[in-house]
C-alpha positions as CSV (number, residue, x, y, z in Angstrom):
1,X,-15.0,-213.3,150.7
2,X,-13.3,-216.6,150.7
3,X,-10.7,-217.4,148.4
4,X,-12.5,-219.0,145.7
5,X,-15.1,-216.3,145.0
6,X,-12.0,-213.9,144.7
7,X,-10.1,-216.2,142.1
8,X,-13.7,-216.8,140.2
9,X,-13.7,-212.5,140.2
10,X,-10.4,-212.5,138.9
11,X,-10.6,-214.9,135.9
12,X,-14.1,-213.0,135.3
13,X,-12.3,-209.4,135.2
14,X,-9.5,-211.2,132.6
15,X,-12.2,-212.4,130.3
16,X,-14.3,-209.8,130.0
17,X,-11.4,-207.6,129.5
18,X,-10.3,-209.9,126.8
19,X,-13.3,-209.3,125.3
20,X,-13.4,-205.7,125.0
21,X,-9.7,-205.7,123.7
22,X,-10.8,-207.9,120.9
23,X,-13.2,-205.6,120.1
24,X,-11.4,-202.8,120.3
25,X,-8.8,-204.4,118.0
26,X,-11.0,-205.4,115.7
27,X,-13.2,-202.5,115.3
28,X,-9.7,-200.3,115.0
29,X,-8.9,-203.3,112.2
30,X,-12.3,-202.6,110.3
31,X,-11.6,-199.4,110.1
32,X,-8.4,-199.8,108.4
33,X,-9.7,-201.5,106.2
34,X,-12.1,-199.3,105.1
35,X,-9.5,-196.2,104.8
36,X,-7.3,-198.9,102.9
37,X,-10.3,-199.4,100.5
38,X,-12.7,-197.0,100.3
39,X,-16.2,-197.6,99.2
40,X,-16.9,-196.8,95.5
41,X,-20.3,-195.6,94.7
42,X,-21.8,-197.8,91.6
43,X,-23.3,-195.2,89.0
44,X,-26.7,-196.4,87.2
């Protein structure tokens, strides 16, 4: 593989695990939220 293809690989492999770190933070975010402030049921 020529030098290019590996650089392209690389910067692919950053991003994507960028994007799954995001994700991870902000899933482990939501759910802080919700233990912060928990859902009330509304009685009719």
């Amino acid at each position: 593989m020529n030098e290019a293809t590996i650089l392209a690989l690389q910067i692919s492999g950053i991003g994507l695990a960028g994007v799954f770190l995001f994700m991870t933070i902000f899933y482990f975010v939501i759910i802080g939220i919700d233990k912060l402030f928990p859902h009330e049921e509304e009685e009719k």
